[in-house]
N, CA, C and O atoms as CSV, one atom per row, in Angstrom:
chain,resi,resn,atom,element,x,y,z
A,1,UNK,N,N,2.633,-11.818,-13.073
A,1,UNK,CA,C,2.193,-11.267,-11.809
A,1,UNK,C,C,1.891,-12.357,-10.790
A,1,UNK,O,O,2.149,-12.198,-9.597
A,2,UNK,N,N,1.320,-13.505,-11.294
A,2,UNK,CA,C,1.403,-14.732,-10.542
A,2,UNK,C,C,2.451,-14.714,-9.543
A,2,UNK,O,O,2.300,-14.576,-8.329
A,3,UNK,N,N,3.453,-14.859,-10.140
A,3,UNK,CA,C,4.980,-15.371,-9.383
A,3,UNK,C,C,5.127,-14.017,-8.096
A,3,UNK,O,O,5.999,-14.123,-7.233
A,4,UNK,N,N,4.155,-12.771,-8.120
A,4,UNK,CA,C,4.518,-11.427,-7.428
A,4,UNK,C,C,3.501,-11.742,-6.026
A,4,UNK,O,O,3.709,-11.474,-4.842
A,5,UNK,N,N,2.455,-12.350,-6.619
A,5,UNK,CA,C,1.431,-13.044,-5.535
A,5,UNK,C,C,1.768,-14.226,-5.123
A,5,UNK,O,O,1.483,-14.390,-3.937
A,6,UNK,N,N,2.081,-14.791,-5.441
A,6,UNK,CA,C,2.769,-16.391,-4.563
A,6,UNK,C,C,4.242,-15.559,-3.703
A,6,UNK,O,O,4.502,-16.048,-2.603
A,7,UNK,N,N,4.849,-14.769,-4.013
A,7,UNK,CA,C,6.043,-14.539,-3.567
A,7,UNK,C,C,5.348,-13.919,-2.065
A,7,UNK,O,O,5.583,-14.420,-0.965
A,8,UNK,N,N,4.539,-12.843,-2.275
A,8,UNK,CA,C,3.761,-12.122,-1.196
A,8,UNK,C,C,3.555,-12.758,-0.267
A,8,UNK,O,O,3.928,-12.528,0.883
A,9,UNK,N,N,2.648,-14.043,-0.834
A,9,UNK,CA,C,2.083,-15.286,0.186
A,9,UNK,C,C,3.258,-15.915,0.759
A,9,UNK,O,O,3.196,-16.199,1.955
A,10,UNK,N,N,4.383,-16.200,0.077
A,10,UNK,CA,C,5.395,-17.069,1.321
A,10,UNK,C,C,5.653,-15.921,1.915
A,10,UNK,O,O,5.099,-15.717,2.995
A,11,UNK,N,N,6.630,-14.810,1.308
A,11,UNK,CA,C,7.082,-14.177,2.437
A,11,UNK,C,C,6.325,-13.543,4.013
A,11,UNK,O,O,6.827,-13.185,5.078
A,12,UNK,N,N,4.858,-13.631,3.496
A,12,UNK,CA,C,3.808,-13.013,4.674
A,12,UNK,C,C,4.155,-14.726,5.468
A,12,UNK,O,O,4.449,-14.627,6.659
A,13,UNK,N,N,4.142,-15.803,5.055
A,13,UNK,CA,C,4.259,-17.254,6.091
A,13,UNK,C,C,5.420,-17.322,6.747
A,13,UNK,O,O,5.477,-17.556,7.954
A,14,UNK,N,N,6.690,-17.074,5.821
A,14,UNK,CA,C,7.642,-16.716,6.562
A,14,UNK,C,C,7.896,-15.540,7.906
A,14,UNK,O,O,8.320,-15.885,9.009
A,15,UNK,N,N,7.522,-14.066,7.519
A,15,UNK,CA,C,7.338,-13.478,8.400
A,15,UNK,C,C,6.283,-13.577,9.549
A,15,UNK,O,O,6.475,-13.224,10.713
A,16,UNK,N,N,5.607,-13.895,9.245
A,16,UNK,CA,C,5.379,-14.598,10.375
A,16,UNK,C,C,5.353,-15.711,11.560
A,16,UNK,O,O,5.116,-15.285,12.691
A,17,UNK,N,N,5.529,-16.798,11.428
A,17,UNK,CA,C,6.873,-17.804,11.839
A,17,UNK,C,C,7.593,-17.022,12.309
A,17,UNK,O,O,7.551,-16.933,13.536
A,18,UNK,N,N,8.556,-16.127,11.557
A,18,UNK,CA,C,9.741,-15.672,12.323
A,18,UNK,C,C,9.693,-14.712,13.359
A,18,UNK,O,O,10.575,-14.768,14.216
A,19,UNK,N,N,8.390,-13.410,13.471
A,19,UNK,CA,C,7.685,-12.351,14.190
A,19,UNK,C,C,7.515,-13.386,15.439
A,19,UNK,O,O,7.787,-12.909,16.540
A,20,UNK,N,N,7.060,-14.867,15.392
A,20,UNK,CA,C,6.525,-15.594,16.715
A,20,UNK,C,C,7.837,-16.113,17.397
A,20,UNK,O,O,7.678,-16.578,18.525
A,21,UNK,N,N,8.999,-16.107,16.934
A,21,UNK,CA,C,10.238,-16.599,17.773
A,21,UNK,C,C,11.031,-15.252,17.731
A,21,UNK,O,O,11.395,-15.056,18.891
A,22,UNK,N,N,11.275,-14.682,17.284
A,22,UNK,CA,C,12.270,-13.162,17.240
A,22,UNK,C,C,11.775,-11.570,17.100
A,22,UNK,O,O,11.227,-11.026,16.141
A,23,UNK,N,N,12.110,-11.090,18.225
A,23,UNK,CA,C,11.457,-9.641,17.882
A,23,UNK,C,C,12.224,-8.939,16.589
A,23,UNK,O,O,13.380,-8.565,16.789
A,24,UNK,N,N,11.767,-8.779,15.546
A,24,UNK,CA,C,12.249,-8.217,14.396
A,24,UNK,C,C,12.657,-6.277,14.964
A,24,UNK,O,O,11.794,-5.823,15.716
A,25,UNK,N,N,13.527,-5.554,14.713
A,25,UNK,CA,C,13.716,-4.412,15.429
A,25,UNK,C,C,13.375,-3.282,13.577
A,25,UNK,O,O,13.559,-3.513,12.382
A,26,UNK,N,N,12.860,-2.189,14.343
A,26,UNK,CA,C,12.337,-1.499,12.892
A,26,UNK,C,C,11.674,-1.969,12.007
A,26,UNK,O,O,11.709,-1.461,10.886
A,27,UNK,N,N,11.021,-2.889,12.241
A,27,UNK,CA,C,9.991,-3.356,11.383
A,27,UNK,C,C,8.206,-3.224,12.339
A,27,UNK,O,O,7.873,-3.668,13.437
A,28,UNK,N,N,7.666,-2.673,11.623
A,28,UNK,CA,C,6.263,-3.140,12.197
A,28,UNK,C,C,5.932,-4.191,11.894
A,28,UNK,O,O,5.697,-4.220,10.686
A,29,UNK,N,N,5.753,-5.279,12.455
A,29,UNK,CA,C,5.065,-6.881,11.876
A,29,UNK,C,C,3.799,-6.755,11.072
A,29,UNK,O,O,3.642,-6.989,9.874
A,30,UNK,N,N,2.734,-6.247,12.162
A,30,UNK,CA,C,1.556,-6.280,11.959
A,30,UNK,C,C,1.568,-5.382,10.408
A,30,UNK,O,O,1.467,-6.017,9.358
A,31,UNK,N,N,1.695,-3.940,10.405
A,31,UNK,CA,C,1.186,-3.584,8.985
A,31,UNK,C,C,1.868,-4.256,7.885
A,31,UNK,O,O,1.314,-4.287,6.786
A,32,UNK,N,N,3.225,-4.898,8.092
A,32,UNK,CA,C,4.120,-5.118,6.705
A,32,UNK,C,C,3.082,-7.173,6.877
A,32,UNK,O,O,3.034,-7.727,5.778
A,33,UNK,N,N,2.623,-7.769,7.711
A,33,UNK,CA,C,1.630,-8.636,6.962
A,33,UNK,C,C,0.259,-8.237,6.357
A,33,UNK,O,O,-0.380,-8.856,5.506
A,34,UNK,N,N,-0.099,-6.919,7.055
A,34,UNK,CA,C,-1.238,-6.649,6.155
A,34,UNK,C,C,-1.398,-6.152,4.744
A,34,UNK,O,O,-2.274,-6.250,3.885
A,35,UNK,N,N,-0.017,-5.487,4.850
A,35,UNK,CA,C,0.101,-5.126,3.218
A,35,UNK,C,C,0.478,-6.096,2.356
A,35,UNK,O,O,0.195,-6.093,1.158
A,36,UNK,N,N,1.240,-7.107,3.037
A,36,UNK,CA,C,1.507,-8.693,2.074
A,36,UNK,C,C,0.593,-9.630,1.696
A,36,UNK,O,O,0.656,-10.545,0.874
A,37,UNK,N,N,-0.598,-9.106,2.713
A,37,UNK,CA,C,-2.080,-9.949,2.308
A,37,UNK,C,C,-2.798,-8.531,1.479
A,37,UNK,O,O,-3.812,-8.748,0.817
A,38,UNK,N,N,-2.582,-7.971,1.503
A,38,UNK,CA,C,-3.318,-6.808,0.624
A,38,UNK,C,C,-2.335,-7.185,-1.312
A,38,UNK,O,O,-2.959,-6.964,-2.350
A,39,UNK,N,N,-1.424,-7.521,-1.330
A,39,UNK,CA,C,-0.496,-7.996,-1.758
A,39,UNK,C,C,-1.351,-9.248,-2.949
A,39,UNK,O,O,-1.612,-9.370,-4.146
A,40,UNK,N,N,-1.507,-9.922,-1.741
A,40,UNK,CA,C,-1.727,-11.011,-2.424
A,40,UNK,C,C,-3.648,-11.283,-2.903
A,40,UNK,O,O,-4.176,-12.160,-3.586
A,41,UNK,N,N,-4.072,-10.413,-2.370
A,41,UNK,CA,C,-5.219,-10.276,-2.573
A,41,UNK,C,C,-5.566,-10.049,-3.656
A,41,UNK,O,O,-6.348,-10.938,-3.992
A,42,UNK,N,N,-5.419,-9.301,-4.467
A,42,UNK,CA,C,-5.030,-8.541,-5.871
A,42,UNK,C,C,-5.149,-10.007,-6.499
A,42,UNK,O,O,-6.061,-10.448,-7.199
A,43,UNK,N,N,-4.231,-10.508,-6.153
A,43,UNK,CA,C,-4.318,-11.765,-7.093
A,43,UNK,C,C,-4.910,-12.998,-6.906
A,43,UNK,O,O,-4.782,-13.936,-7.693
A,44,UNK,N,N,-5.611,-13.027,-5.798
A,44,UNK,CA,C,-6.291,-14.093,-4.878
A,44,UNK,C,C,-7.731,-14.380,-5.688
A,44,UNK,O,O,-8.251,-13.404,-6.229
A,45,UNK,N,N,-8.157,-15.215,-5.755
A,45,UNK,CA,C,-9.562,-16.020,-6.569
A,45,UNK,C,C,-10.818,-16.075,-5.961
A,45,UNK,O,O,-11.114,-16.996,-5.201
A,46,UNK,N,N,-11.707,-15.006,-6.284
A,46,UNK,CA,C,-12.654,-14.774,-5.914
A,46,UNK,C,C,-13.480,-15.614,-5.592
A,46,UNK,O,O,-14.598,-15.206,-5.276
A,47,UNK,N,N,-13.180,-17.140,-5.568
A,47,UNK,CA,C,-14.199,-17.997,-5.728
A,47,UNK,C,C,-13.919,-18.263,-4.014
A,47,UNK,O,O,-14.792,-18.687,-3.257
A,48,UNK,N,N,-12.693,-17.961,-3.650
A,48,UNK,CA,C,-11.814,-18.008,-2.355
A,48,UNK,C,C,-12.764,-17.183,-1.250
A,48,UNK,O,O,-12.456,-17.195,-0.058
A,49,UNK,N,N,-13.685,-16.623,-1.630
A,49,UNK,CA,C,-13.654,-15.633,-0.893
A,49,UNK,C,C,-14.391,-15.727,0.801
A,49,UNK,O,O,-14.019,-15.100,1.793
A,50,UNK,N,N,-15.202,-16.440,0.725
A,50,UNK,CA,C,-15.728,-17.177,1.897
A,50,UNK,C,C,-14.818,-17.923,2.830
A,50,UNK,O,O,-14.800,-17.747,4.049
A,51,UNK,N,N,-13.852,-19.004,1.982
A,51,UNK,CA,C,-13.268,-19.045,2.897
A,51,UNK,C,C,-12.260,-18.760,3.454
A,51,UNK,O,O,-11.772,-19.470,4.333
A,52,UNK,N,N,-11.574,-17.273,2.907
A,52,UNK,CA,C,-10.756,-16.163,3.409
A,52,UNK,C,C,-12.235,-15.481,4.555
A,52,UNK,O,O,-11.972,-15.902,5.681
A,53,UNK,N,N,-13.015,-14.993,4.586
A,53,UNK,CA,C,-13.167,-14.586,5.956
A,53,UNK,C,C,-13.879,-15.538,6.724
A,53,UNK,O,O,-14.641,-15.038,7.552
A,54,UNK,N,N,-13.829,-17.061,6.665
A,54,UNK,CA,C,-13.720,-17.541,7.227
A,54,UNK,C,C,-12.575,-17.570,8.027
A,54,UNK,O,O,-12.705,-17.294,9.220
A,55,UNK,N,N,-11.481,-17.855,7.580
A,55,UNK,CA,C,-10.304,-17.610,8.060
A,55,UNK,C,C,-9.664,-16.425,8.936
A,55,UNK,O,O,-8.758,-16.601,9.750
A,56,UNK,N,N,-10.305,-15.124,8.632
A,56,UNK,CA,C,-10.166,-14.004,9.113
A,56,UNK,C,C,-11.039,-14.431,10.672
A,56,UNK,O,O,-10.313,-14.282,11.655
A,57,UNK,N,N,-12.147,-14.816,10.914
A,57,UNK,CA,C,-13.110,-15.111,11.873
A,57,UNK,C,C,-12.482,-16.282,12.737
A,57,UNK,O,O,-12.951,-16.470,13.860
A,58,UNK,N,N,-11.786,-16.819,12.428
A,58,UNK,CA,C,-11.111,-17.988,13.265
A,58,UNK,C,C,-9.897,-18.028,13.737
A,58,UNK,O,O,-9.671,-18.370,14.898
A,59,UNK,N,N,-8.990,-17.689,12.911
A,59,UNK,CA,C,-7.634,-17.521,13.354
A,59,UNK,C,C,-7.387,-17.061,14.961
A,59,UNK,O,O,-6.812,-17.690,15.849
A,60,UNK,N,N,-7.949,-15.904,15.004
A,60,UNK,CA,C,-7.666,-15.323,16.613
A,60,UNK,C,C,-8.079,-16.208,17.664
A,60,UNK,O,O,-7.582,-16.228,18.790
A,61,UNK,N,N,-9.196,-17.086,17.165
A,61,UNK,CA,C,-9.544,-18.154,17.989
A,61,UNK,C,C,-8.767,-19.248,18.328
A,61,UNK,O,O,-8.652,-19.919,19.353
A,62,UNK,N,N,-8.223,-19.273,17.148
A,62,UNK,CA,C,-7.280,-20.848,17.242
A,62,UNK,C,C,-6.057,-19.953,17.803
A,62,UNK,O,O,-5.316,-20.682,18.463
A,63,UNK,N,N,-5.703,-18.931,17.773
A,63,UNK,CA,C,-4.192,-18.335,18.627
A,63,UNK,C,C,-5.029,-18.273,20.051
A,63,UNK,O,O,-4.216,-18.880,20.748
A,64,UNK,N,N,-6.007,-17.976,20.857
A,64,UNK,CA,C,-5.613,-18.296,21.550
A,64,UNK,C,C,-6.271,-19.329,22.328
A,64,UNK,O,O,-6.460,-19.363,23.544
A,65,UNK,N,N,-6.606,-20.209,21.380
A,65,UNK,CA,C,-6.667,-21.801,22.245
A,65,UNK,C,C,-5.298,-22.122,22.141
A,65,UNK,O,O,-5.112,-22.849,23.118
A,66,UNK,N,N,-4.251,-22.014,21.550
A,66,UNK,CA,C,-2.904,-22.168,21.335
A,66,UNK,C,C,-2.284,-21.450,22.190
A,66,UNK,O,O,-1.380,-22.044,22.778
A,67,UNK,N,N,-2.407,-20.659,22.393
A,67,UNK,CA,C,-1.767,-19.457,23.617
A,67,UNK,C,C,-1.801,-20.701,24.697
A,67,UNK,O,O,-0.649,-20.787,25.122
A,68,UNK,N,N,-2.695,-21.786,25.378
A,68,UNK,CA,C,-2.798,-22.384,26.694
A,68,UNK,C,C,-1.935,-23.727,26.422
A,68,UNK,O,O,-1.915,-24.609,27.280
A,69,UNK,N,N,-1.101,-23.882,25.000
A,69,UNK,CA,C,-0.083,-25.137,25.653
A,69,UNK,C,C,1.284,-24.853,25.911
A,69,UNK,O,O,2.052,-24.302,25.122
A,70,UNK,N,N,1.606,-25.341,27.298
A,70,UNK,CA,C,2.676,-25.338,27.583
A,70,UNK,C,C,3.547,-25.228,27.236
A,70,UNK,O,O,3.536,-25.916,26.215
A,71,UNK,N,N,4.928,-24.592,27.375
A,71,UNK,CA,C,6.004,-24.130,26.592
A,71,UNK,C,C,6.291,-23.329,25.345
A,71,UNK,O,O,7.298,-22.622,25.299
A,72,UNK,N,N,5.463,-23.407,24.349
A,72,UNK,CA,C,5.309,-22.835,22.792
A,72,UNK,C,C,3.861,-22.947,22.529
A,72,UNK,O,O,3.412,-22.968,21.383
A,73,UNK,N,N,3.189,-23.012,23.502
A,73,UNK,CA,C,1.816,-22.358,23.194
A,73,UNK,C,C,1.826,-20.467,23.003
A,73,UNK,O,O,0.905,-19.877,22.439
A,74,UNK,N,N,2.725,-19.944,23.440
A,74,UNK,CA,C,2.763,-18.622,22.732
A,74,UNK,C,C,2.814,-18.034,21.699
A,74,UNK,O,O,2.136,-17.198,21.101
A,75,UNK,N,N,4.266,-18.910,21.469
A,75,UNK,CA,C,4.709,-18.575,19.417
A,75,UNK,C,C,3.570,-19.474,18.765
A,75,UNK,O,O,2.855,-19.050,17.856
A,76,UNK,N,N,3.479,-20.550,19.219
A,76,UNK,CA,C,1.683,-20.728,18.277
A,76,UNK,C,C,0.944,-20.061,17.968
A,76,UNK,O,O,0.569,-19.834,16.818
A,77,UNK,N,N,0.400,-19.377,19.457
A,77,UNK,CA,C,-0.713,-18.215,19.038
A,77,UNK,C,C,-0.934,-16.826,18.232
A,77,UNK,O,O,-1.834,-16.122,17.774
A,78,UNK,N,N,1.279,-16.930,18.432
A,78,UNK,CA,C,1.581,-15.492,18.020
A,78,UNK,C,C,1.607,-15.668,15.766
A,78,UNK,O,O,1.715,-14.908,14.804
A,79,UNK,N,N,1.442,-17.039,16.008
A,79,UNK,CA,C,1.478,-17.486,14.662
A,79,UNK,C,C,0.231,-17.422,13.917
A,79,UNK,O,O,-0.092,-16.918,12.841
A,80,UNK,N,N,-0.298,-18.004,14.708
A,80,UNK,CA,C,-1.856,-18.045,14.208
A,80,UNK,C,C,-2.333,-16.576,14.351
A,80,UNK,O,O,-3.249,-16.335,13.564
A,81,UNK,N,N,-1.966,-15.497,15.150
A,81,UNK,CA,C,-2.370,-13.999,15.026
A,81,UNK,C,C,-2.163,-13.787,14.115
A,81,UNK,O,O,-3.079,-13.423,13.378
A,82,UNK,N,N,-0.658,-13.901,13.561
A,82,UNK,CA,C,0.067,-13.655,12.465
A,82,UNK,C,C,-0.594,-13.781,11.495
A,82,UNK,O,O,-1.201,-12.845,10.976
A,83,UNK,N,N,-0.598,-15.033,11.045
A,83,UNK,CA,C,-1.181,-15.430,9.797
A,83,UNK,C,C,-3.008,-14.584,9.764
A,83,UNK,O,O,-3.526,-14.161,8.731
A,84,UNK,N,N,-3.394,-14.556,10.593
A,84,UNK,CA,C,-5.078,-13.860,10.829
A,84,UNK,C,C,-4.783,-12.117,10.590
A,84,UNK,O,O,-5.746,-11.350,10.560
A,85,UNK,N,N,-3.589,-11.688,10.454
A,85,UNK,CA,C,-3.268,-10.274,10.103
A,85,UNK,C,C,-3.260,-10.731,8.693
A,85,UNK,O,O,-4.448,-10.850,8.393
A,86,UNK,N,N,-2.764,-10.943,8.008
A,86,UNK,CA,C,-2.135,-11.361,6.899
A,86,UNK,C,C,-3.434,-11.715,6.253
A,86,UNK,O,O,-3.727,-11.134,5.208
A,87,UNK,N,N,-4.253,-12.612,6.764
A,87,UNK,CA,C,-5.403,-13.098,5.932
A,87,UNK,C,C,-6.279,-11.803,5.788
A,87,UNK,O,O,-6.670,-11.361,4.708
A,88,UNK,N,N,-6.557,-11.203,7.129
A,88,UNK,CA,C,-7.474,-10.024,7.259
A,88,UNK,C,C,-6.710,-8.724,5.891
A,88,UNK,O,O,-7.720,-8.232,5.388
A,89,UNK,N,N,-5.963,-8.339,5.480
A,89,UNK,CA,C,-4.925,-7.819,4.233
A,89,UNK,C,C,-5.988,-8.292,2.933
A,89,UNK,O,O,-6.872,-7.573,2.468
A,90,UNK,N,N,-5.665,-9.642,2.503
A,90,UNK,CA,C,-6.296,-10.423,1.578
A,90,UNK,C,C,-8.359,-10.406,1.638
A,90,UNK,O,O,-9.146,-10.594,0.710
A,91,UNK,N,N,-8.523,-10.227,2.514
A,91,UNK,CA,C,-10.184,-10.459,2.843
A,91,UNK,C,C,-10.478,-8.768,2.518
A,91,UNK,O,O,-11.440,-8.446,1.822
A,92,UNK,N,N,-9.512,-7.711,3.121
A,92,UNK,CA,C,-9.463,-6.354,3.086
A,92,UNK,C,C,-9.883,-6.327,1.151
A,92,UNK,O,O,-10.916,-6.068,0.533
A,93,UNK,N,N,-8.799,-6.644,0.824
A,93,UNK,CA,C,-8.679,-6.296,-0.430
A,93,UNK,C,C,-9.752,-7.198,-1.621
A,93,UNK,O,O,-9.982,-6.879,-2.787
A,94,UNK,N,N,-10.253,-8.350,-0.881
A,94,UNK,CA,C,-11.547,-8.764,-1.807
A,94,UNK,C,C,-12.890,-8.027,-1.719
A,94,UNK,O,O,-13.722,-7.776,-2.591
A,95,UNK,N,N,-12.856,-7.765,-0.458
A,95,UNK,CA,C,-14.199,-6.671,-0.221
A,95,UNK,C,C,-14.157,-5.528,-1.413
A,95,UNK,O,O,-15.051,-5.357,-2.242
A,96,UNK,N,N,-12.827,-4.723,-1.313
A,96,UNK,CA,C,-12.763,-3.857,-1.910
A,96,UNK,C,C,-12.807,-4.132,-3.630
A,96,UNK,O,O,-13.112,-3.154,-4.314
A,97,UNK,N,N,-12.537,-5.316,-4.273
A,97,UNK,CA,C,-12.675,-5.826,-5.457
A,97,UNK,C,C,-13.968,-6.077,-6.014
A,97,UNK,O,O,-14.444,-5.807,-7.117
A,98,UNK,N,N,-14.545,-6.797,-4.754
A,98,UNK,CA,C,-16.228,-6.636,-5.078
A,98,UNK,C,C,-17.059,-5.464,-5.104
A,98,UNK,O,O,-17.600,-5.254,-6.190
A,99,UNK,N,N,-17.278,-4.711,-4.249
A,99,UNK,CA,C,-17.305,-3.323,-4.057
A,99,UNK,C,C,-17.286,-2.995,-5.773
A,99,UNK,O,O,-18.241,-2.951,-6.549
A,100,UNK,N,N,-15.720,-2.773,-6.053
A,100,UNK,CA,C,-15.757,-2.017,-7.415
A,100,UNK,C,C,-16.116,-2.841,-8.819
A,100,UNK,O,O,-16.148,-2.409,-9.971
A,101,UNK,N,N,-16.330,-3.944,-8.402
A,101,UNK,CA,C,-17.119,-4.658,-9.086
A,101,UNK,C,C,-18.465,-4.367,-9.452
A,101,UNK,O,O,-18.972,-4.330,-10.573
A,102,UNK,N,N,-19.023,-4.140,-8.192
A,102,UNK,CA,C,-20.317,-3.852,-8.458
A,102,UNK,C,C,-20.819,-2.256,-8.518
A,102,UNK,O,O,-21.925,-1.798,-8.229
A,103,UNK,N,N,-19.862,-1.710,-8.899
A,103,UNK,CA,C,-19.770,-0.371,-8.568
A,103,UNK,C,C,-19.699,-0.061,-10.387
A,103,UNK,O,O,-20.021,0.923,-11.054
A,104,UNK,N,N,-19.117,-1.418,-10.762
A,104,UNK,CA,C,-19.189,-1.142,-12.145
A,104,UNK,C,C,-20.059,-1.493,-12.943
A,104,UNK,O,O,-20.239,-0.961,-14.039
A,105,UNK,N,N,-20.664,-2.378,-12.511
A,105,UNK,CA,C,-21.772,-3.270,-13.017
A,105,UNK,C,C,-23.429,-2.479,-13.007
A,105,UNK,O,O,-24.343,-2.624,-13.819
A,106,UNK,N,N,-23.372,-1.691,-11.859
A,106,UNK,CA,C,-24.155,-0.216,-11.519
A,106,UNK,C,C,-24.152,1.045,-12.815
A,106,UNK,O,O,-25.171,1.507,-13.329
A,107,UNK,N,N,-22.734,1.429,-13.155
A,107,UNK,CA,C,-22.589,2.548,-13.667
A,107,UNK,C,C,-22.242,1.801,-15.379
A,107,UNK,O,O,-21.884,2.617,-16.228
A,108,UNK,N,N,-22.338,0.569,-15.743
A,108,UNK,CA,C,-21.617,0.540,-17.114
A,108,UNK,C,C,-23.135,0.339,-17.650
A,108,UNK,O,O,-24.050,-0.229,-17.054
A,109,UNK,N,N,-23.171,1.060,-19.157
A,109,UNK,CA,C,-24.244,1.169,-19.941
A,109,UNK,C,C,-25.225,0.004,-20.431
A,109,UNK,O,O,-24.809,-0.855,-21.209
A,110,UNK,N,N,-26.076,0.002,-20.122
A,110,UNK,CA,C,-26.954,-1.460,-20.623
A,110,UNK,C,C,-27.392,-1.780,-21.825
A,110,UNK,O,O,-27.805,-0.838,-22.503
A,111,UNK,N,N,-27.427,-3.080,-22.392
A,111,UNK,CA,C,-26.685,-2.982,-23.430
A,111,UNK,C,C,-28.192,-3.985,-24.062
A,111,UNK,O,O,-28.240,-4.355,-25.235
């Protein structure tokens, strides 16, 4: 399953890169990176987890201080959005891991 979560993770880097230079036609960008970070979340390391929403909290920032340089300050920003969809997927899906984590840790019999 490793190799299903690393695959998730390039193709969400790739698609995005490519979403910031080419309008992709019939594709939604935005949900098909959130489900590739939902994707990879599953398999992502809880120890990660801080600084995935760290990452979620910054990204939009750094797109658009990137948005203001000249010439390809756009597809920068549209990159760094990118990738901040994609992370927000992965941060989605650790919440929800902890959650049932402790959801289990609540309801399993004491021992």
């Amino acid at each position: 399953m490793d190799k299903v979560y690393a695959a998730a993770r390039a193709l969400a880097l790739l698609l995005a890169i490519a979403a910031a230079f080419v309008a992709i036609p019939n594709l939604n960008v935005a949900a098909a990176l959130v489900i590739l970070g939902i994707i990879t979340g599953i398999g992502a390391s809880t120890d990660d987890g801080i600084r995935i929403m760290l990452a979620v909290l910054v990204l939009p920032a750094i797109g658009v201080a990137l948005g203001n340089i000249p010439q390809i300050g756009e597809q920068l920003g549209a990159i760094a959005t990118n990738l901040g969809l994609n992370i927000a997927g992965v941060g989605a899906t650790m919440v929800v891991r902890r959650v049932i984590a402790l959801l289990k840790g609540d309801w399993a019999p004491a021992s």
